[in-house]
N, C-alpha and C positions, 0 to 999 in steps of 0.2 A: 684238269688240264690233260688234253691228250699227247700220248708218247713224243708225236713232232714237237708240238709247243714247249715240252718238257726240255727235250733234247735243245732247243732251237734258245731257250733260257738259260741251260749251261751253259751254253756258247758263249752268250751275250756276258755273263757272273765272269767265267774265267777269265777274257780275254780284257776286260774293262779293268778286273781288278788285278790281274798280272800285269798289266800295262803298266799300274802305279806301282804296285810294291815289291813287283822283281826286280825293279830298274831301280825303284829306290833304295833295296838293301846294298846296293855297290851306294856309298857315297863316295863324292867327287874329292878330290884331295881339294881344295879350295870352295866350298859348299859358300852358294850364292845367298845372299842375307833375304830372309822370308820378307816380303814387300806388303801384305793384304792381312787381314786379321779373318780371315776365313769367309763363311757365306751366313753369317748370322743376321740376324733381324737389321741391323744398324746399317750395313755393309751397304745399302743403297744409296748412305749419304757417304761413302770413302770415294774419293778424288777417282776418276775412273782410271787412272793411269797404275794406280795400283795394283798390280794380279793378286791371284788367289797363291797361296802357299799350297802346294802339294801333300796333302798329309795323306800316307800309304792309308783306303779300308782294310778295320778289322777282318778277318776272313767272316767271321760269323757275324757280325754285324752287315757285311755286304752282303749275303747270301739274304738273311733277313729281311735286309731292305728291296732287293730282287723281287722277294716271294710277296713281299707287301706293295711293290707296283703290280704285281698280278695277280694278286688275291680277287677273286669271283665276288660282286658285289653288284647290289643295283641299288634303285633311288627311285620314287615314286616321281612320275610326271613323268616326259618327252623330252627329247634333244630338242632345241631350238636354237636354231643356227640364225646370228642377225645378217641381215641385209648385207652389213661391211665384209662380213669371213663368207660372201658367196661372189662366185666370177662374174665379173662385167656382162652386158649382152655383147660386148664384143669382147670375145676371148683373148682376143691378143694383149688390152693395155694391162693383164696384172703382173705380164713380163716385163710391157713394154715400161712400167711406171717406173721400177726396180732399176732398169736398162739405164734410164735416163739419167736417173738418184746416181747410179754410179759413174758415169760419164762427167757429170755434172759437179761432183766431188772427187772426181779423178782419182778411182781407187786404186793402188796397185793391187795386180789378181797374181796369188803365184801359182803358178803355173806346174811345179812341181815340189816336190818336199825340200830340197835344197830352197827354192824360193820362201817354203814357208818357214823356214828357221830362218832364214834374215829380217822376215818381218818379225816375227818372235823379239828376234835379239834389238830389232828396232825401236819395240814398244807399240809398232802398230799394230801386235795381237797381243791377249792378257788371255792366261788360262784358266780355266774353272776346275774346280775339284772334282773326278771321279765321282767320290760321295760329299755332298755338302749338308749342311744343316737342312734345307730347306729343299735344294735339288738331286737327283742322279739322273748322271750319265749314261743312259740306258741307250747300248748299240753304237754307239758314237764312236764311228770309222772301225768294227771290229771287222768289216770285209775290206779293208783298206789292203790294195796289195802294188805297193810302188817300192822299189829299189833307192832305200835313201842314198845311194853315190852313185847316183846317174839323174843325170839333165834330160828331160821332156823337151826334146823341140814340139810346138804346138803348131808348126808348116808342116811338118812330115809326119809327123805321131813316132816318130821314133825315139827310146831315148839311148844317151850318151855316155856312158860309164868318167865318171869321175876321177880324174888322179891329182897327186895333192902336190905333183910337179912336174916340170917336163920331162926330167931327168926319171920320175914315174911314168910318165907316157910315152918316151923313149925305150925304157925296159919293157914295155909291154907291146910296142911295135915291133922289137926282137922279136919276142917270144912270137909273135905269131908269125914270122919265117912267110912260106909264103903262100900267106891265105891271104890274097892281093884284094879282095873283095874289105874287108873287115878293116887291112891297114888301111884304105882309103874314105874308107868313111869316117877313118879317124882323124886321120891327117888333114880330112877337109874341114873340120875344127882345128886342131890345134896345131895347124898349121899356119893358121888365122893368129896374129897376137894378139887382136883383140879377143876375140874367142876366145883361143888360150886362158887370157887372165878371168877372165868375166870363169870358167870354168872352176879354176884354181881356187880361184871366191867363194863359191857355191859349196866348193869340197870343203875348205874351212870353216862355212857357216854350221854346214851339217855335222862336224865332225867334233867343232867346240863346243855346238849346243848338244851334241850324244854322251860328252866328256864330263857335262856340267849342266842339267837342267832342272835350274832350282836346287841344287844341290843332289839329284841321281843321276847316275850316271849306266848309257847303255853301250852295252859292247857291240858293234856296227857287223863284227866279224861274225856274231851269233845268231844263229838264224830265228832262235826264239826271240830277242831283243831286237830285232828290226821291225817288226809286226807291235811290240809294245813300244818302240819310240813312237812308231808312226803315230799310233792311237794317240800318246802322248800330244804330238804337235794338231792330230786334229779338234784336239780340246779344248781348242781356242777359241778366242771371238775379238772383234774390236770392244775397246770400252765401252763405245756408245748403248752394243747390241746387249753386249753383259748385266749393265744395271738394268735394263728393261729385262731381261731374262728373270734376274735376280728379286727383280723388285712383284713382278708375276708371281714365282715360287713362292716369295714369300705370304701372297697372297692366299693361295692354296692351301699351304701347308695350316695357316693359321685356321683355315674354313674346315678343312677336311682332316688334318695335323696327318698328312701324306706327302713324300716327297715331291715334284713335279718331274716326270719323267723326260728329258729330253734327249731325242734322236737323232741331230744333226746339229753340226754349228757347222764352224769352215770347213772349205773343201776343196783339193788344189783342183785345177783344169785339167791336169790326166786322170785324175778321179772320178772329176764329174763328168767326161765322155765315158769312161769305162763304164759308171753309174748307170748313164742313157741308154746305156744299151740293154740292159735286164728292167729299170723301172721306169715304166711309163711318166712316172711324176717327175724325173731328173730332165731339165731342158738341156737342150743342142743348140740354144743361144751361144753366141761370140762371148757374153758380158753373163755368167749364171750368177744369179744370186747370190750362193754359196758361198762362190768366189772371194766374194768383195767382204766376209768375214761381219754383214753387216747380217745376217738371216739365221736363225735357228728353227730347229722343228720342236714341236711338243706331240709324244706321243698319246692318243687318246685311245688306243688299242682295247686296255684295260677298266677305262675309264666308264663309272656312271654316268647318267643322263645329267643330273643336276652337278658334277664333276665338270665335264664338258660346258656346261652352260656357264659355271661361273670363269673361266678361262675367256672361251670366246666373249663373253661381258668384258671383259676386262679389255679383249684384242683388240673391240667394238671401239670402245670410249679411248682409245688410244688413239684408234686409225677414223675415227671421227675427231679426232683434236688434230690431225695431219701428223700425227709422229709415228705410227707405222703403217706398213700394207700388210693385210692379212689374208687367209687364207683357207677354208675348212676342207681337204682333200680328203679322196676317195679312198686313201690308203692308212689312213690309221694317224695321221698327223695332221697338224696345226701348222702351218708356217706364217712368221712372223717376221716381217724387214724392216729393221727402224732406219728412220730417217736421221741422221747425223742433227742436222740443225733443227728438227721439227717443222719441220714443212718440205710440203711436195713440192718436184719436179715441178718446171715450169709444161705448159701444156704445149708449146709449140716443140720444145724436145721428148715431148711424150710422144708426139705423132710421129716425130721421126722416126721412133724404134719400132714404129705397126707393124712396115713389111719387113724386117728385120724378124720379128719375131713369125709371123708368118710365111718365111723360108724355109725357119726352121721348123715350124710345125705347122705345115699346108691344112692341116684341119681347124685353126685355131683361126681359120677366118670366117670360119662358118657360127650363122648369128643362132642363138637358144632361144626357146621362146620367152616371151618377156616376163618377167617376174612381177609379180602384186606388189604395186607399191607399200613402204612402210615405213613410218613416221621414226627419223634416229631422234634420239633421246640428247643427243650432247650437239652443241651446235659446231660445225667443222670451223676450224680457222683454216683450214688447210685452202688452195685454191679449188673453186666450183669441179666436180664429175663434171664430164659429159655425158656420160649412160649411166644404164641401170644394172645391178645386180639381177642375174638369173638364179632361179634357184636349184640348179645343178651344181654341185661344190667340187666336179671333178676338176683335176689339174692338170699342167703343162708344166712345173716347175723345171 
């Protein structure tokens, strides 16, 4: 491994594994009753509404398991990537399919880390363990840099500092005397009562779920502990996404007895612009996939040829049954969107998101040349493609 990779791997160990167990050594005065029996073999038939229980990695087991997603290894034979994990000839529908799925199940996106602790506390995300039996966490939101008490407006790109009353945002309109610029962009919130409260909310959701998450608890005021909550809330996923996560790993682990690395689950909408802007894979869609807590990545960075092949098999015979869209990108991962219900988007709201997705990415209208036909092995239930896979696997995500 050379020095950057070295260096670029303690990053990932520390920040993953302080996430869980610095925050977890504060427990909460009222420690929340463990809901999931972990990420074992079974765990893919537990009711998906159950989360995983947070159990802090050993220091030296995590380090372990780090250096055994990266350990140098190969595999006799070729990558071979199917049909299903390569882009459309038209590059727009593997946004647009996603777009639709979400529209169409009417996700809520949140928008910022206040929004994503309400979905948390709602049940519409369930988290996954750091280190699981069968999975890790590997990178997942360790560049995360959002201010968990402050509101994302997604019109202005600005965000809003949080207070947890008026009688708090009254003392803070003092204090700033008069720096008439700042009190006004306050006060055109909370000056608002709806605003106002819809704020006040946000601040409570954030500030209960820092106080009590699964039983750790992070202190907001600590600059190390806002960077480990964050991580925290991005370790989530919807149920749906989790058991197909889950039930993948277990996969793997059994074939290769290897963790499955994964690189992304959810992601709020000031994330994923700040994202867009350093990685070409992160879209500038309205609707990211991320978002909607329905998509995770699988890192294949480290990964064998025959590694790699049995994952995408697997992506294959799922997104040939219609329950996810897949993906094989240019940059070291796998991405995989399940479909709530198992079945795709209808095809007249697929078309709608073409130019949708082609505003935001004006080269994604441009057609690849056509790919060699190839026989899928599982018959789709899903509704008919209208094109064909290219065999260019770069991305727009």
């Amino acid at each position: 491994m050379n020095p950057g990779n070295r260096t670029r791997s303690l990053a990932i160990a520390l920040a993953a594994f302080v996430a869980v167990s610095a925050g977890s050594c504060r427990k909460a005065d009222k420690p929340a009753e463990a809901s999931g029996p972990g990420t074992s073999a079974s765990e893919s038939a537990v009711p998906a509404s159950a989360p995983e229980t947070p159990t802090p990695p050993d220091p030296s087991s995590w380090a372990a398991a780090i250096a055994r997603v990266e350990e140098v290894r190969g595999s006799a034979g070729r990558i071979n990537t199917p049909e299903e994990l390569k882009h459309y000839s038209d590059r727009r529908r593997f946004l647009a399919v996603q777009m639709a799925d979400s529209r169409e199940e009417k996700y809520n996106l949140p928008h910022d880390v206040a929004a994503l602790a309400q979905m948390i506390q709602s049940g519409e995300l369930v988290p996954l363990r750091a280190l699981g039996e069968h999975h890790i966490l590997y990178d997942v939101g360790t560049d995360a840099r959002e201010d968990p008490l402050a509101h994302y407006d997604l019109e202005s790109g600005k965000d809003v500092p949080l207070f947890a009353s008026m009688e708090a945002y009254q003392a803070e309109d003092a204090r700033l005397g008069g720096d008439k610029a700042k009190r006004d962009a306050l006060a055109a919130w909370y000056g608002n009562p709806a605003r106002a409260e819809m704020l006040f909310a946000e601040h409570r959701a954030v500030t209960a779920l820092a106080a009590n998450f699964n039983g750790a608890s992070y202190d907001l005021k600590n600059p190390e502990d806002r960077p480990r909550f964050q991580v925290r809330l991005l370790s989530t996923a919807r149920p749906e996404s989790r058991d197909v996560l889950l039930t993948l790993a277990n996969e793997y682990h059994a074939k290769f007895n290897r963790l499955l690395p994964v690189s992304s689950l959810v992601r709020t909408e000031r994330y994923q612009r700040r994202l867009s802007r350093v990685n070409r894979n992160a879209t500038r869609v309205d609707i990211p996939p991320h978002a909607t807590g329905m998509a995770f990545d699988i890192s294949y960075k480290f990964m064998a040829a025959d590694e790699q092949n049995l994952i995408m098999e697997h992506a294959a015979r799922l997104e040939a049954e219609g329950r996810v869209e897949a993906l094989r990108e240019n940059r070291n991962a796998i991405h995989i969107y399940t479909f709530a219900n198992g079945q795709r988007p209808a095809e007249p709201l697929v078309a709608g998101f073409l130019f949708d997705v082609q505003t935001a990415h004006p080269g994604s209208a441009k057609a690849a040349p056509a790919a060699r036909p190839r026989a899928r092995r599982v018959k789709a239930k899903a509704k008919p493609r209208t094109s064909t896979r290219t065999p260019r696997p770069r991305s727009v995500r």
